[in-house]
LODO-459790 format. One record per atom (N, C-alpha, C): atom name; x, y, z. Coordinates in steps of 0.2 Angstrom, whole numbers. Layout:
! residues N
+----+-------+-------+-------+
! at !     u !     v !     w !
+----+-------+-------+-------+
! CA !     X !     Y !     Z !
...
+----+-------+-------+-------+
//
This chain:
! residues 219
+----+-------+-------+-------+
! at !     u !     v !     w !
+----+-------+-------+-------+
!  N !   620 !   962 !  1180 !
! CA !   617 !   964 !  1174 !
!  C !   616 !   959 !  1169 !
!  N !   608 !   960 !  1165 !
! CA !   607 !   954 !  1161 !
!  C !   610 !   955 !  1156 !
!  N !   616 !   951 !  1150 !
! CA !   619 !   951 !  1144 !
!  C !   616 !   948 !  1141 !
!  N !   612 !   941 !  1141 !
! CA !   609 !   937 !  1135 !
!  C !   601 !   935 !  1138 !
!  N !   599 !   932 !  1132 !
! CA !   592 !   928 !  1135 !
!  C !   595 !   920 !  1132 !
!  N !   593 !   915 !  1136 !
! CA !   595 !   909 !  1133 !
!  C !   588 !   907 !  1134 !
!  N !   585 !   903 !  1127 !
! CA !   578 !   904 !  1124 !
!  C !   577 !   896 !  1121 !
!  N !   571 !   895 !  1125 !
! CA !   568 !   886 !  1122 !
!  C !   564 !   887 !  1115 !
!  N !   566 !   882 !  1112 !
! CA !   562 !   881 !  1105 !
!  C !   557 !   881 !  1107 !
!  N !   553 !   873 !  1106 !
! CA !   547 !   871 !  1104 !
!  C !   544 !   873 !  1110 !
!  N !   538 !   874 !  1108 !
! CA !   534 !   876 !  1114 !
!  C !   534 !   884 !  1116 !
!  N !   540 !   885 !  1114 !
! CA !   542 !   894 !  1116 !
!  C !   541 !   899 !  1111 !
!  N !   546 !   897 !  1105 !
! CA !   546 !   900 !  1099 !
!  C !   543 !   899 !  1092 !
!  N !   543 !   892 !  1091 !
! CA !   538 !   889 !  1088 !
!  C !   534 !   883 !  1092 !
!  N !   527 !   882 !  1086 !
! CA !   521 !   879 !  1091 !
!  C !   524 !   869 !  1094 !
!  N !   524 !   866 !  1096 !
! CA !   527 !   860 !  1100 !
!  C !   520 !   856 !  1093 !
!  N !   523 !   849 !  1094 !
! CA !   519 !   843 !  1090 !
!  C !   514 !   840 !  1093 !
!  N !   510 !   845 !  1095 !
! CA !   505 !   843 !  1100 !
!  C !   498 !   840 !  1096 !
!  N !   498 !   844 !  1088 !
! CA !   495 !   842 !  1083 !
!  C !   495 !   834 !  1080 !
!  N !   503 !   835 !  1078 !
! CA !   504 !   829 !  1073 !
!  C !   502 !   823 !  1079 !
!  N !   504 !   823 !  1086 !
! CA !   504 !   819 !  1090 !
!  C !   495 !   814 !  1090 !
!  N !   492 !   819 !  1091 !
! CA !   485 !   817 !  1089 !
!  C !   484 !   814 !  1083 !
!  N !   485 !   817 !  1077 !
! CA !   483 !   814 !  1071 !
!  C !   487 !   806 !  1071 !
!  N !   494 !   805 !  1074 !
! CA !   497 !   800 !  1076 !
!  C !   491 !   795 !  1079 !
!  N !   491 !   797 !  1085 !
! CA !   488 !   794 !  1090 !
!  C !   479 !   791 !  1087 !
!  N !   476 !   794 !  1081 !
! CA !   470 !   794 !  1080 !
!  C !   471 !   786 !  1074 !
!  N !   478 !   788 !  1071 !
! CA !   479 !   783 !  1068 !
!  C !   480 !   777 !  1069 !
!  N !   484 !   776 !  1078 !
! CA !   486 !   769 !  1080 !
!  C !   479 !   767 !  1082 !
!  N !   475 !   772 !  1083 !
! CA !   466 !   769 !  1086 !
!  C !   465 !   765 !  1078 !
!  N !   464 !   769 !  1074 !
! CA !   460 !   765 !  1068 !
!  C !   464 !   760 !  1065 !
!  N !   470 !   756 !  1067 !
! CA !   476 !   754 !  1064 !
!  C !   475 !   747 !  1071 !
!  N !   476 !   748 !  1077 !
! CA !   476 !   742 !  1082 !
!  C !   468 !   741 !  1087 !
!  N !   474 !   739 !  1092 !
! CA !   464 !   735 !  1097 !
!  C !   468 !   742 !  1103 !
!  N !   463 !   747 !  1102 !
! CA !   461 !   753 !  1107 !
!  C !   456 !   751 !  1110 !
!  N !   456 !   751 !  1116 !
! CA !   447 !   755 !  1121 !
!  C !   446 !   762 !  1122 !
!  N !   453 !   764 !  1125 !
! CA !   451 !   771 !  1124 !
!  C !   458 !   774 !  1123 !
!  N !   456 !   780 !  1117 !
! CA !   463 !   783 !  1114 !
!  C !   467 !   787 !  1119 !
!  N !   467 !   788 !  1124 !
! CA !   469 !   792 !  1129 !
!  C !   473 !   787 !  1132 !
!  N !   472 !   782 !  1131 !
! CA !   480 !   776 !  1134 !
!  C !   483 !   774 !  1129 !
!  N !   483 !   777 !  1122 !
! CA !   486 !   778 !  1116 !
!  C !   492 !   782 !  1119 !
!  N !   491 !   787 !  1120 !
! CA !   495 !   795 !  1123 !
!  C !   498 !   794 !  1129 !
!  N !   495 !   791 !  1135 !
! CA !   498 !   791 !  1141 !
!  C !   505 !   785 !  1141 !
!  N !   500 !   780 !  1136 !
! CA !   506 !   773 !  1136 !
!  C !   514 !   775 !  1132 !
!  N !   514 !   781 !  1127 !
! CA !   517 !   782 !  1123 !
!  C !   522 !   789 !  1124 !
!  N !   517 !   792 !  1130 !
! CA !   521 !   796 !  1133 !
!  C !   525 !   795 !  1139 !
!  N !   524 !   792 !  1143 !
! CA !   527 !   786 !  1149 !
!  C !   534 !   783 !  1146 !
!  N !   533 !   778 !  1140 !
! CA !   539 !   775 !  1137 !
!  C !   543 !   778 !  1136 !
!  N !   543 !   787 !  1131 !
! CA !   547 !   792 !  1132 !
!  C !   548 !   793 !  1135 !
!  N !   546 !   796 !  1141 !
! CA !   549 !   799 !  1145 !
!  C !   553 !   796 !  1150 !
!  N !   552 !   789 !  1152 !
! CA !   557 !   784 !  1153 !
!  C !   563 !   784 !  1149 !
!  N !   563 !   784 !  1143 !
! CA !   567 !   781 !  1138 !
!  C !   574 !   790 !  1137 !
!  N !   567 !   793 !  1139 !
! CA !   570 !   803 !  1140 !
!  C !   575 !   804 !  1147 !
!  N !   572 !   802 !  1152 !
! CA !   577 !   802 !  1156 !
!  C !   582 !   799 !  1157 !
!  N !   582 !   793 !  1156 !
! CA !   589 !   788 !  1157 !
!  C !   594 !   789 !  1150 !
!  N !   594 !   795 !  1147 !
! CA !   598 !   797 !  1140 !
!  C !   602 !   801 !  1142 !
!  N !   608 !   800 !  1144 !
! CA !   614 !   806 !  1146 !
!  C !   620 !   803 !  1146 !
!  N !   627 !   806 !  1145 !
! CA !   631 !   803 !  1144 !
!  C !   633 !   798 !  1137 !
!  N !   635 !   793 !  1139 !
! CA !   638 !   788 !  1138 !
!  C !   629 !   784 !  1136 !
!  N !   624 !   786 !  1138 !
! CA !   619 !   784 !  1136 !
!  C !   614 !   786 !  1132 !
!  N !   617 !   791 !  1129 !
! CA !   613 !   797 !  1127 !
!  C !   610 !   794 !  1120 !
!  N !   603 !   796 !  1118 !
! CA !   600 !   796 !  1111 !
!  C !   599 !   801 !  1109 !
!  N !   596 !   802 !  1102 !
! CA !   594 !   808 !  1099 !
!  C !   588 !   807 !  1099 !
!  N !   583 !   814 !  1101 !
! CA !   577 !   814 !  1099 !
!  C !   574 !   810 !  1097 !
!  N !   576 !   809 !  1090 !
! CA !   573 !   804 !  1086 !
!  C !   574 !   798 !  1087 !
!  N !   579 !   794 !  1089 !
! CA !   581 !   789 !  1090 !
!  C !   575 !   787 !  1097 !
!  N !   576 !   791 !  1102 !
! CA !   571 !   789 !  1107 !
!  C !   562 !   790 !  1107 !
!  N !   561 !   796 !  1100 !
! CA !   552 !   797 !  1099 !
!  C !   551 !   788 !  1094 !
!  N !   555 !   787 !  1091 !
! CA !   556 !   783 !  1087 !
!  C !   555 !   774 !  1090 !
!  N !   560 !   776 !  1095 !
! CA !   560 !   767 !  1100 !
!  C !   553 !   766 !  1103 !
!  N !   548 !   773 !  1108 !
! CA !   543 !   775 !  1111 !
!  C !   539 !   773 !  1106 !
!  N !   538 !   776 !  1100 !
! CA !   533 !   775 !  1095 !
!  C !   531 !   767 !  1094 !
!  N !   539 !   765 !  1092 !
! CA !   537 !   756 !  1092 !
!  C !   535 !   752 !  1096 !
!  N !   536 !   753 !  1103 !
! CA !   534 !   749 !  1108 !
!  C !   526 !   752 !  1109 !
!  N !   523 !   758 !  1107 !
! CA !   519 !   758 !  1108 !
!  C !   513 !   755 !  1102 !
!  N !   514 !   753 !  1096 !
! CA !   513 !   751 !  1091 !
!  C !   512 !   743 !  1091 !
!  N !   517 !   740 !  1097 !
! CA !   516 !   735 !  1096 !
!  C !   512 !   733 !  1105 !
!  N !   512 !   737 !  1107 !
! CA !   507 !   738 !  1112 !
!  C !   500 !   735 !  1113 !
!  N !   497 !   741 !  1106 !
! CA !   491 !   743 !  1104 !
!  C !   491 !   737 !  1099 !
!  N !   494 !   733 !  1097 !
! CA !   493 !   727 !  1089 !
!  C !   492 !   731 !  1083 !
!  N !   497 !   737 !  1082 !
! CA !   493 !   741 !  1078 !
!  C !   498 !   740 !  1073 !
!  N !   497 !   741 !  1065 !
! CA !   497 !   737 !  1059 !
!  C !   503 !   745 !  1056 !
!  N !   501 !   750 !  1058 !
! CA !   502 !   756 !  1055 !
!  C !   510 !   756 !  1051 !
!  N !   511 !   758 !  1050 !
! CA !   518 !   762 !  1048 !
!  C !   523 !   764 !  1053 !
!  N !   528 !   761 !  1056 !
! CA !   533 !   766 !  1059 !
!  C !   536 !   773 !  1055 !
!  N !   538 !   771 !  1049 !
! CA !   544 !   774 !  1047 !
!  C !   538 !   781 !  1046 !
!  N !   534 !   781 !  1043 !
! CA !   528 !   785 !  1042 !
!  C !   524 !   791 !  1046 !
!  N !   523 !   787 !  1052 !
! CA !   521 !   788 !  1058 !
!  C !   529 !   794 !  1061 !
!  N !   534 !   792 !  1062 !
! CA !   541 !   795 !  1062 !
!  C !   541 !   802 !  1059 !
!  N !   538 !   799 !  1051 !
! CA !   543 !   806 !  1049 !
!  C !   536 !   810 !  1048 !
!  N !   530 !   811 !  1048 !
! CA !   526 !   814 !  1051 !
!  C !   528 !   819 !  1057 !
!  N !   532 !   817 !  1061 !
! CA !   533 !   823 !  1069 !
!  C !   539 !   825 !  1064 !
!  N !   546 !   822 !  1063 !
! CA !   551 !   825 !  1059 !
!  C !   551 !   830 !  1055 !
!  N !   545 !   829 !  1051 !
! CA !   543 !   834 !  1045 !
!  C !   540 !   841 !  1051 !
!  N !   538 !   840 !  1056 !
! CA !   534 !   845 !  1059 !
!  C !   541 !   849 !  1062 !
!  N !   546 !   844 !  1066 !
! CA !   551 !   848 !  1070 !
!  C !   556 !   852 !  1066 !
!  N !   557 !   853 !  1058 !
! CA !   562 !   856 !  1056 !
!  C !   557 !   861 !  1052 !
!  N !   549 !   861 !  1049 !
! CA !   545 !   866 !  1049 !
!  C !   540 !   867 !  1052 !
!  N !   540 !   870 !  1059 !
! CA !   535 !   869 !  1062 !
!  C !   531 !   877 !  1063 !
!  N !   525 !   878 !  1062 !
! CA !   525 !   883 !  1065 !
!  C !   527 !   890 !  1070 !
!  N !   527 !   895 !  1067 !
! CA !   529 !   901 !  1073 !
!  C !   526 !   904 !  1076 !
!  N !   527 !   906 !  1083 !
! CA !   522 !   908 !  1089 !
!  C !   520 !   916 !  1084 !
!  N !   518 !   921 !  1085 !
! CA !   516 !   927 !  1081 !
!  C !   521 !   931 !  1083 !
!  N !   522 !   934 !  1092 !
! CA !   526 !   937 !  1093 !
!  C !   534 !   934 !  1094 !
!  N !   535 !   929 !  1090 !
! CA !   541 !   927 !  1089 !
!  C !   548 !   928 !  1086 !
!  N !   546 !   932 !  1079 !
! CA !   550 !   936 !  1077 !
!  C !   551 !   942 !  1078 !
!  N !   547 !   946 !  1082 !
! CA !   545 !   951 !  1084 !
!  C !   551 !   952 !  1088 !
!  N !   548 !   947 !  1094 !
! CA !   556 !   946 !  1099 !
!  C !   564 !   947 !  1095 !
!  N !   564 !   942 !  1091 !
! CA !   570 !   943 !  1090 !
!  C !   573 !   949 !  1086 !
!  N !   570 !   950 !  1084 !
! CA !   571 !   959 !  1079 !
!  C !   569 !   964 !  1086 !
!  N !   567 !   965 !  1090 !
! CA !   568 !   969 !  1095 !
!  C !   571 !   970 !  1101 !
!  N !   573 !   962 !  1103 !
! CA !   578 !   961 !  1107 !
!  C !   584 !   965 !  1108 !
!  N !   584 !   969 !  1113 !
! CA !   592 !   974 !  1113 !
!  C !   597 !   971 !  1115 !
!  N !   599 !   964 !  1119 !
! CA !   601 !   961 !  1120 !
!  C !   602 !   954 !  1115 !
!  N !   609 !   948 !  1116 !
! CA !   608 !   943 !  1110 !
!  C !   604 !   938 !  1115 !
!  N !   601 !   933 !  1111 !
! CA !   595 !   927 !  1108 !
!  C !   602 !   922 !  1110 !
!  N !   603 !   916 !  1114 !
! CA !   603 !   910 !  1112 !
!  C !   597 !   904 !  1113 !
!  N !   598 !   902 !  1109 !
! CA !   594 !   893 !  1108 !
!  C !   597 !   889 !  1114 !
!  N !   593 !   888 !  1117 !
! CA !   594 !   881 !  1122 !
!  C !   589 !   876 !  1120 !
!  N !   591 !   870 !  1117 !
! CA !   583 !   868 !  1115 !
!  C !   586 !   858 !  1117 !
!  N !   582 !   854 !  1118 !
! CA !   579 !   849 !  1118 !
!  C !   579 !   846 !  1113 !
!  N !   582 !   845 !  1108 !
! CA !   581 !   845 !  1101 !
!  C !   586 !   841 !  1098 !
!  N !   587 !   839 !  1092 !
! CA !   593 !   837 !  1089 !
!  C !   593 !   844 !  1083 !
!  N !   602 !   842 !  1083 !
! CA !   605 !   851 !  1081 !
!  C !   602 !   851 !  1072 !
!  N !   602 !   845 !  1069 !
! CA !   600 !   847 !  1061 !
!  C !   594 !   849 !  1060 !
!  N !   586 !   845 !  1068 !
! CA !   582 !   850 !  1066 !
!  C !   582 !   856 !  1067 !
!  N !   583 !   858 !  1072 !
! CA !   582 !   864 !  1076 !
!  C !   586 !   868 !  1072 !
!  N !   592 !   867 !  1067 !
! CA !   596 !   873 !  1063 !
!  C !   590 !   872 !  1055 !
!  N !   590 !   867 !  1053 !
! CA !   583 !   867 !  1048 !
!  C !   577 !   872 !  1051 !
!  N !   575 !   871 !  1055 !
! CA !   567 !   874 !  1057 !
!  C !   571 !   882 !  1059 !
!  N !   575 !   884 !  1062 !
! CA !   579 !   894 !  1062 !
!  C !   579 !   893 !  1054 !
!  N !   583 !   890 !  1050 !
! CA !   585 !   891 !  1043 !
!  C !   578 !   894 !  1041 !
!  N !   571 !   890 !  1042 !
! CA !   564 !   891 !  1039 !
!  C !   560 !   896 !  1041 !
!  N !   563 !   898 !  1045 !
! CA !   560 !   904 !  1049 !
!  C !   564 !   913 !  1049 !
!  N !   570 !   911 !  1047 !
! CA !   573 !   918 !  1045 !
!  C !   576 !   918 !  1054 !
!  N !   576 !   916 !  1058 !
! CA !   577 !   919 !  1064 !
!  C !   587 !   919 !  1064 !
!  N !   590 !   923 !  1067 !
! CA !   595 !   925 !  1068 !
!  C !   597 !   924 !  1074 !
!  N !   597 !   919 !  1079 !
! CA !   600 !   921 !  1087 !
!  C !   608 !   920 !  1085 !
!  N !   610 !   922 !  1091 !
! CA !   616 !   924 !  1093 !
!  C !   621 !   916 !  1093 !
!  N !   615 !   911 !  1094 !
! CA !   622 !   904 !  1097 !
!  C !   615 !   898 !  1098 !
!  N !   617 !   894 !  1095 !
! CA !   612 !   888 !  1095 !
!  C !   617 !   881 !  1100 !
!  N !   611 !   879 !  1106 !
! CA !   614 !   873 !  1110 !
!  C !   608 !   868 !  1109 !
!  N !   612 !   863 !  1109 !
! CA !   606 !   858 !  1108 !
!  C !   609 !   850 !  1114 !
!  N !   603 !   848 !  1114 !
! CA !   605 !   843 !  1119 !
!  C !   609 !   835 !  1114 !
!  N !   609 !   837 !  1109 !
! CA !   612 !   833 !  1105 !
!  C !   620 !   834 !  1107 !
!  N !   622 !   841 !  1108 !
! CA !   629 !   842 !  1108 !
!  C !   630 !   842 !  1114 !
!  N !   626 !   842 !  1121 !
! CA !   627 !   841 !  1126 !
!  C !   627 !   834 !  1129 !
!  N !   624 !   832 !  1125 !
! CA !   623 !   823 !  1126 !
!  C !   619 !   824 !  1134 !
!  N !   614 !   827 !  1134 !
! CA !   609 !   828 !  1138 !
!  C !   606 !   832 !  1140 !
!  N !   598 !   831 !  1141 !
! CA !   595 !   836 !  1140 !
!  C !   590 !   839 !  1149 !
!  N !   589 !   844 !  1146 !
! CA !   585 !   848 !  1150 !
!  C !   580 !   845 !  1155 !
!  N !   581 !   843 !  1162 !
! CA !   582 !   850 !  1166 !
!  C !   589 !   849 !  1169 !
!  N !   594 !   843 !  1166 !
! CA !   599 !   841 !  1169 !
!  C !   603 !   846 !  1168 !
!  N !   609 !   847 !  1171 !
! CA !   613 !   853 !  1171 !
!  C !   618 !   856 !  1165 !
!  N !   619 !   848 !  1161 !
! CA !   626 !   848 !  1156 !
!  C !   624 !   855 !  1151 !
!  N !   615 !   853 !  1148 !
! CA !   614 !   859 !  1141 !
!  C !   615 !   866 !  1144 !
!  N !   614 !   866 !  1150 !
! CA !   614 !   873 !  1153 !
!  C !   621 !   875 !  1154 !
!  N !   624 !   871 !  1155 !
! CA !   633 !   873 !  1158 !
!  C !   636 !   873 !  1150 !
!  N !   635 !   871 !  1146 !
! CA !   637 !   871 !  1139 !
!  C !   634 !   877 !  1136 !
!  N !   629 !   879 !  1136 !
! CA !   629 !   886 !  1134 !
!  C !   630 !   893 !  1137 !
!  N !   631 !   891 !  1145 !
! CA !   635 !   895 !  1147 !
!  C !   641 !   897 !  1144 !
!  N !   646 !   888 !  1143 !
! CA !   654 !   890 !  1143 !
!  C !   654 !   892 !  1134 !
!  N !   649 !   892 !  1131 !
! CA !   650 !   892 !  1124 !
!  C !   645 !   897 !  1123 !
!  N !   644 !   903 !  1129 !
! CA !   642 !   910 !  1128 !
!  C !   647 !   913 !  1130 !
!  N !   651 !   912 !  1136 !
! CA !   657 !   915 !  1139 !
!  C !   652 !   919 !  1145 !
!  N !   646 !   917 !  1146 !
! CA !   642 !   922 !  1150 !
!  C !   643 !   917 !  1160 !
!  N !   640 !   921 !  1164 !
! CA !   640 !   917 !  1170 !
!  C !   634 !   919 !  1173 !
!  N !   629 !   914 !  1176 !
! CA !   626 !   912 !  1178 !
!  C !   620 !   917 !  1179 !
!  N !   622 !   924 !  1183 !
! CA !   617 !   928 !  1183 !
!  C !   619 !   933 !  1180 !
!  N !   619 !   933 !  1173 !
! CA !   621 !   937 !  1168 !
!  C !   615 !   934 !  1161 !
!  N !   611 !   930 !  1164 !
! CA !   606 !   928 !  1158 !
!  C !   600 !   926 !  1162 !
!  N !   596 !   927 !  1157 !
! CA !   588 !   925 !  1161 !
!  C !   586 !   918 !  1155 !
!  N !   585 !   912 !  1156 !
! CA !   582 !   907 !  1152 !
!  C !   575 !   907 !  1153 !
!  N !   571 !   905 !  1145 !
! CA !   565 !   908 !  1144 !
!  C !   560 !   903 !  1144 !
!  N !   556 !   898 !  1144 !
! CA !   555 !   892 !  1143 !
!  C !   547 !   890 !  1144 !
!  N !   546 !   887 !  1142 !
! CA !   539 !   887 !  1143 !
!  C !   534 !   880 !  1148 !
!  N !   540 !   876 !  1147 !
! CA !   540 !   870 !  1151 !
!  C !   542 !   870 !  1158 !
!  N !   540 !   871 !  1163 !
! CA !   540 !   870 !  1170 !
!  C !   548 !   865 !  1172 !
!  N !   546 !   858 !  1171 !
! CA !   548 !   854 !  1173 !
!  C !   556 !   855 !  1169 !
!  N !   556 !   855 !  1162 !
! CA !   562 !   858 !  1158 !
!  C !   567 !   863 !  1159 !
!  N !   561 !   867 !  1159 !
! CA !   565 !   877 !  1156 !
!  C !   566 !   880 !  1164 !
!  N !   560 !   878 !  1170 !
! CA !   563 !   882 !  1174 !
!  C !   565 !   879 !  1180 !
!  N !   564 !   872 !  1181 !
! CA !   567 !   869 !  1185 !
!  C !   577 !   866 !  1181 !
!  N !   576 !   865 !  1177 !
! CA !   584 !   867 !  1173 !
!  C !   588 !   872 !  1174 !
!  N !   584 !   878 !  1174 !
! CA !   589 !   885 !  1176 !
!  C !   591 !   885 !  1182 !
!  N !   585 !   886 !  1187 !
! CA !   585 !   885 !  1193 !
!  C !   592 !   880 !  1194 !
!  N !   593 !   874 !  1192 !
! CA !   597 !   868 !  1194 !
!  C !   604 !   871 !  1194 !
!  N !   604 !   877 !  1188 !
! CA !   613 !   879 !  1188 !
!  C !   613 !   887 !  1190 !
!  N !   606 !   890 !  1195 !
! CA !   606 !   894 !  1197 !
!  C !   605 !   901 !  1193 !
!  N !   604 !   899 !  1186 !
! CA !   599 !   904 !  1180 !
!  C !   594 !   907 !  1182 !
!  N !   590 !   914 !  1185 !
! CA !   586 !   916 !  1183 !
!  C !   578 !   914 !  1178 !
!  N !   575 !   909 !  1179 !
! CA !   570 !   905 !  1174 !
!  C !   564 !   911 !  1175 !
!  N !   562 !   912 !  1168 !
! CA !   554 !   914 !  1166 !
!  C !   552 !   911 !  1161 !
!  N !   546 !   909 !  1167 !
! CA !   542 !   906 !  1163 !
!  C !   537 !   907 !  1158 !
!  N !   536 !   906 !  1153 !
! CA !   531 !   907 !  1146 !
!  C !   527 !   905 !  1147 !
!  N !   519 !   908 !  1150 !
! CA !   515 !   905 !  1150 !
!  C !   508 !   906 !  1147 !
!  N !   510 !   904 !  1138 !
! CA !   504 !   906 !  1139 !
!  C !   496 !   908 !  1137 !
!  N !   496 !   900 !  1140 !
! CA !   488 !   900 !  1140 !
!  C !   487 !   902 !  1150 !
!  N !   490 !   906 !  1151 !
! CA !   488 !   909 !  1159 !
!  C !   486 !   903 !  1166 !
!  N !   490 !   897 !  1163 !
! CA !   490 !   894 !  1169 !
!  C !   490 !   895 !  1176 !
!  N !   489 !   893 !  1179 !
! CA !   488 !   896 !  1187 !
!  C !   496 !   895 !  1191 !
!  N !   500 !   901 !  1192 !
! CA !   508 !   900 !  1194 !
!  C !   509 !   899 !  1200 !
!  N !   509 !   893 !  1201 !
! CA !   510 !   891 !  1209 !
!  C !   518 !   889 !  1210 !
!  N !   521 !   891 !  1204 !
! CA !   529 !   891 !  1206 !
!  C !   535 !   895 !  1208 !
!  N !   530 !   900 !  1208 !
! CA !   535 !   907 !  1213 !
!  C !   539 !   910 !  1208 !
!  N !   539 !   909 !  1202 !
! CA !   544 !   912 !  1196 !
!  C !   540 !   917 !  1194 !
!  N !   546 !   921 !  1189 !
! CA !   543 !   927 !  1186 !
!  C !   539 !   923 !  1179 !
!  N !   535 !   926 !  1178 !
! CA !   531 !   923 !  1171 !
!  C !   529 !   926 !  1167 !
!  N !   528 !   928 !  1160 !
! CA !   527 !   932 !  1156 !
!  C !   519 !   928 !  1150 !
!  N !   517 !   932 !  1148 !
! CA !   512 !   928 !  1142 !
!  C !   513 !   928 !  1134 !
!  N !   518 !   933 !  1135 !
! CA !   522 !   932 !  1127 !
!  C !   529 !   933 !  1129 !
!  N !   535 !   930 !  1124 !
! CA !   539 !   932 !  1124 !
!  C !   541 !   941 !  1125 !
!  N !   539 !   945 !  1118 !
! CA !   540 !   952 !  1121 !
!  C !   540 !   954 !  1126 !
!  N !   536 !   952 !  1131 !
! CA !   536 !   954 !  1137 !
!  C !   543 !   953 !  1141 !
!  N !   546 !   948 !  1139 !
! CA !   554 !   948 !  1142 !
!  C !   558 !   952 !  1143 !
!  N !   557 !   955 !  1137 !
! CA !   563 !   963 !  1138 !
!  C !   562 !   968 !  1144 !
!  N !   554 !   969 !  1145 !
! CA !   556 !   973 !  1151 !
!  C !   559 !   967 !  1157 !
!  N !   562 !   962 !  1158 !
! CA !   566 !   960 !  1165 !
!  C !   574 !   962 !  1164 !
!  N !   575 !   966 !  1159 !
! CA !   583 !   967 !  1158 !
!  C !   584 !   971 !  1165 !
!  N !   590 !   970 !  1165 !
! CA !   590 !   976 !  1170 !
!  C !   599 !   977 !  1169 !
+----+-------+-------+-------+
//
C-alpha cells in the first residue's frame, strides 16, 4: 500500500535554473575569449558535475559551495573579467524564488496522501523557496542533511528513517532520470518519472506529464 510520495524539487515542483544559467553563460562570452558559447556550458557543467559526484560523506559540499568552485574555474577558463560573487548570487536568488510549475500547488492541496521533499538542494534554500510558495508538505530532506546526494542511497535511506515509512510504501517522483529514478531504483523505491516535455521512455518506468497525474498510482 502506497502511504506517502517523496517528491523532487527543482525541476519537478518548481521551474530548475535553466534560465539564469544562460543569461550566466551569455555573460562569461561577453566578459572572456569564447569561440563557441556552448563550451561555456559543457566546460562548467563537467567541472560540477565532477566536483557533484566526489561530494559525500566526509567530503561533502553544499550546493553552493560546489556551483560556486565550478563557476570559478570556469571563469578562469574562459579569461573572463566578470563577477564571481554576482554571477553566484544571480542562480541563489533564483533557488530560494524560483518559479512554480502550474499544476504544482494543485498537487499538493489534492493529494490524499502526505508530500515529502526529497531534494538535491541545500536546506535554507529549499525551506526559503516552500516558505515563498505557501506549499505545506509533510517533511523536507535535503542532501545538505544527508551529506549526499541523489542518486546515491544515504538522501533516500534518511527520508525513509525520518518518514518511518519502508521502501514499498512510497512512490518517488522526479523528473531527472539519472537523480529521481535511478536513486529510487538504488534503495528499491518505486520511481516515476516526470516527464514533461514527452521525451521518448526508453527506461521501463512508469511516467507521468504532470504531477496530478500521480495520484491515480496510489494503490
Amino acid at each position: 500500500m502506497i502511504k506517502a510520495f517523496f517528491v523532487d524539487f527543482y525541476g519537478t515542483v518548481v521551474h530548475e535554473d535553466g534560465e539564469i544559467i544562460k543569461k550566466i553563460t551569455q555573460i562569461i562570452c561577453d566578459t572572456g575569449v569564447v569561440e563557441n558559447k556552448k563550451d561555456v556550458g559543457t566546460y562548467w557543467w563537467n567541472e560540477f558535475h565532477d566536483l557533484f559526484m566526489d561530494s559525500y560523506d566526509e567530503s561533502f559540499e553544499t550546493q553552493r559551495e560546489l556551483e560556486k568552485r565550478s563557476l570559478e574555474r570556469t571563469l578562469k577558463k574562459f579569461s573572463s573579467s566578470a563577477d564571481i560573487d554576482m554571477l553566484s548570487n544571480m542562480m541563489f536568488e533564483h533557488w530560494i524564488k524560483p518559479p512554480i510549475f502550474d499544476d504544482a500547488k494543485e498537487f499538493f492541496i489534492k493529494c490524499p496522501i502526505p508530500v515529502y521533499i526529497v531534494s538535491n538542494i541545500d536546506t535554507d534554500d529549499i525551506m526559503n523557496a516552500i516558505k515563498y510558495h505557501g506549499l505545506e508538505p509533510k517533511g523536507v530532506f535535503t542532501s545538505e542533511d544527508a551529506r549526499a546526494y541523489k542518486p546515491r542511497k544515504e538522501l533516500f535511506e534518511l527520508a525513509l528513517k525520518g518518514s518511518g515509512l519502508k521502501c514499498d510504501e512510497v512512490i518517488h517522483i522526479g523528473d531527472s532520470v539519472s537523480s529521481d529514478v535511478k536513486g529510487a531504483l538504488n534503495v528499491g523505491i518505486k520511481p516515476l518519472w516526470l516527464n514533461r516535455s514527452q521525451k521518448e521512455n526508453t527506461f521501463k518506468t512508469d511516467s507521468i506529464c504532470e504531477l496530478s497525474e500521480a495520484i491515480s498510482f496510489i494503490k
